[in-house]
N, C-alpha and C positions, 0 to 999 in steps of 0.2 A: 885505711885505704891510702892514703894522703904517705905514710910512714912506706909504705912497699909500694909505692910510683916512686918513693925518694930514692930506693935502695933500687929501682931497677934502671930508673933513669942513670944512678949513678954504673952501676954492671957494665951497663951497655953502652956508656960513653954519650946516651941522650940518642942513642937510635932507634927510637920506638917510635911508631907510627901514631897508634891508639891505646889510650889507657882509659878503661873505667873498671867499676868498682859493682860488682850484685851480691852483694848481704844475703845469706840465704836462711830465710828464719831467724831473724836473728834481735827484731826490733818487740824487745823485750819490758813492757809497762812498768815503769816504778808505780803498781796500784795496789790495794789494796782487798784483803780476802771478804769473803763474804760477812765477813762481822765487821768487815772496815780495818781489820789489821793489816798494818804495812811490813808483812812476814817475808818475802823478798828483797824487799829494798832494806830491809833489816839487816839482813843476813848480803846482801851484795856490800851494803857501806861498811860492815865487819872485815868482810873478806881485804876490801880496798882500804882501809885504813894499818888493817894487821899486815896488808904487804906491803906498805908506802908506798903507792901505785902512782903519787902523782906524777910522776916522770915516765910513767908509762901508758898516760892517757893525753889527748890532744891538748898541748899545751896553750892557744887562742880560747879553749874552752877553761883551763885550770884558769887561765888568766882572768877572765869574767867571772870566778865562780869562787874567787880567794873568801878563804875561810868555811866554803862547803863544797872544796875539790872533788868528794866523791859522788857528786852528781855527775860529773862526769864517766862514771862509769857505765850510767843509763844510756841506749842508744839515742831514748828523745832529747837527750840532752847532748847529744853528741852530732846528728846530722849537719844540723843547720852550718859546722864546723868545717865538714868535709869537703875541699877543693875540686877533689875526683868529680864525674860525671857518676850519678849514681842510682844505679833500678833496684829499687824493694821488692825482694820477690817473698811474700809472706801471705801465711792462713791469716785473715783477721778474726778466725776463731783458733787461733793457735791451740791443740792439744794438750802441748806441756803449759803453756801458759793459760790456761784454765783448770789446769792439776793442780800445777806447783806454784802459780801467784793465786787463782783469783780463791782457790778451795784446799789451800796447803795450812799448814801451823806450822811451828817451830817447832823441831826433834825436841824432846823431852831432856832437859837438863842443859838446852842450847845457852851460852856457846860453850859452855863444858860438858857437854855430852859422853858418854861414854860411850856409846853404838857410834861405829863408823858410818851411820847415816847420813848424807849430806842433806838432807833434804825431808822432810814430811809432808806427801803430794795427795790430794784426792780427799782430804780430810774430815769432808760432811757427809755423813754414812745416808742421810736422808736423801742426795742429789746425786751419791755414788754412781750407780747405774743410768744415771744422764749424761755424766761426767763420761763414762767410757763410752758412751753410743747414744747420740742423740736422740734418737729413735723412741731411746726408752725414756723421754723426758715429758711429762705431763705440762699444760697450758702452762702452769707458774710457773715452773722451772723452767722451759725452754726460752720464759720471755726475760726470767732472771737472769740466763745465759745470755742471751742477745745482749744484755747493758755492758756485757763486756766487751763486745765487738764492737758496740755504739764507740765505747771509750775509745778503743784500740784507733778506730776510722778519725775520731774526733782527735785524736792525739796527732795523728802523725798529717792530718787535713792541718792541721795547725805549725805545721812546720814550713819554713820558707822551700826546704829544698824539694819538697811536692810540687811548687810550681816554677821550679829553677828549670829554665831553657837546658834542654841535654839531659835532663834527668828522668827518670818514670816510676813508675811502680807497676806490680802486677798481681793484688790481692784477691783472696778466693775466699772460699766459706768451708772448705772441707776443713771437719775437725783431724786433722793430722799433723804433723810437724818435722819438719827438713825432709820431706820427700820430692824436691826439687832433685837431688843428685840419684834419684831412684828415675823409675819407668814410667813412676806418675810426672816426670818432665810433658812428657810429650801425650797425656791424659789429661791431666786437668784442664779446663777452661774456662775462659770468663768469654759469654757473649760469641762463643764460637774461635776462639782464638787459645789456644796452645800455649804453655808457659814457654814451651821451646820457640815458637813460634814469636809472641811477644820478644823476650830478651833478643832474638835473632834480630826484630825490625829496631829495637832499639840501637842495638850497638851498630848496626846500619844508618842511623841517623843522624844528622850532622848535631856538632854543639849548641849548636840555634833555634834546634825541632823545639817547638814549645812544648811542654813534660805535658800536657794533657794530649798530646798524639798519642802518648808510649806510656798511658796508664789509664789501669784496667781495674775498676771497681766490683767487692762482691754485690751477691743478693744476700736476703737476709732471709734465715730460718722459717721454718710457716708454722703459726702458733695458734694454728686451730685450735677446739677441745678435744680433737683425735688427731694423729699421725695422718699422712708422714710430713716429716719434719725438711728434710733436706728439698733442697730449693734447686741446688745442682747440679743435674743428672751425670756430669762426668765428676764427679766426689763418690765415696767408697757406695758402696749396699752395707743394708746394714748389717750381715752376717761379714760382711768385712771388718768391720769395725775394731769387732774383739780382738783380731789378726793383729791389726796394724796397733792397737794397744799395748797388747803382750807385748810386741818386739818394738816398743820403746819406752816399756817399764824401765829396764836396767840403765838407760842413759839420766833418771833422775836421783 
């Protein structure tokens, strides 16, 4: 964010008015899968190391981080960095990051693989079908899946720039992922309020609004011994579910 204020301030001669910054989907766990492997954060410090990235990650954060620059590459590890005003607009039960961190393994033969796979998502064939649709998740599993959300809320609660004046967030429970630039903008909500609706009042708010005006907390799953699970009446049905899976199978 900090790097594209630099480049437009510079365009425009420093004719801008307003500049922030909404991440969307993008605050990404360095955690670990359900056996405790750290199968993501694996395979992201490969990636950042095999591209010598440190020049391409915020350098106040390489600074603090000499000798394990590729922490840097994690969002948690990167907020508290970012000068911009900034609203998280993310599922704290993120879809792909419940496939591909919390229930992924490593492609077979990683990192010399020979399948053009980047990724191996969804990997515990016992919690498969919770994994794609809540719905279908019994008492253990769906309480097994909530400690992800716990982490996710506990993660980014832990970060300074959650309560940085000008800043916000606007976290939901739907299991889905980057459907802010979709139609669920102006569907989802927390508490009655609209993601289009939020962001709107945010970036309407001076630099001084304290970030709990302009941040919006989920609920959490219901873990009866029967269904239903979903807590959020504007989050998919569950015959949606499969939908919205299929069509973001190919981006892992």
């Amino acid at each position: 964010a900090d790097h594209v204020h630099e480049r437009v301030l510079a365009i425009t001669g420093g004719a801008i008015e307003v500049f922030k910054a909404v991440p969307i989907s993008g605050f990404f766990l360095d955690h670990g899968n359900l056996d405790g492997a750290m199968v993501y954060g694996e395979q992201i410090r490969y990636i950042f190391n095999r591209s010598n990235s440190s020049f391409g990650v915020d350098a106040d954060c390489v600074a603090a981080n000499r000798g394990q620059e590729d922490n840097c590459f994690f969002a948690p590890n990167v907020l508290d960095y970012v000068s911009a005003p900034v609203f998280v607009l993310n599922s704290a039960y993120d879809s792909w990051q419940t496939q591909c961190i919390f229930t992924a393994e490593l492609v077979q033969g990683w990192p010399n693989q020979t399948s053009l796979a980047n990724g191996a998502c969804n990997q515990f064939p016992a919690i498969a079908a919770c994994q794609e649709n809540p719905e279908s998740c019994n008492q253990t599993q769906i309480n097994t899946m909530m400690t992800y959300m716990a982490d996710f809320l506990e993660t980014l609660e832990g970060k300074a720039a959650l309560t940085k004046p000008g800043n916000g967030a606007f976290l939901y429970s739907c299991h889905t992922h980057d459907t802010a630039p979709t139609g669920d903008f102006t569907v989802f909500t927390v508490n009655g309020t609209t993601m289009q609706q939020a962001v709107g009042r945010w970036w309407n708010s001076s630099l001084t609004t304290p970030a709990a005006a302009n941040t919006y907390y989920p609920c959490t799953y219901h873990n009866g011994t029967t269904g239903p699970r979903n807590c959020n009446p504007s989050c998919p049905t569950s015959e949606m579910y499969q939908r919205q899976y299929d069509t973001q199978a190919w981006a892992v």
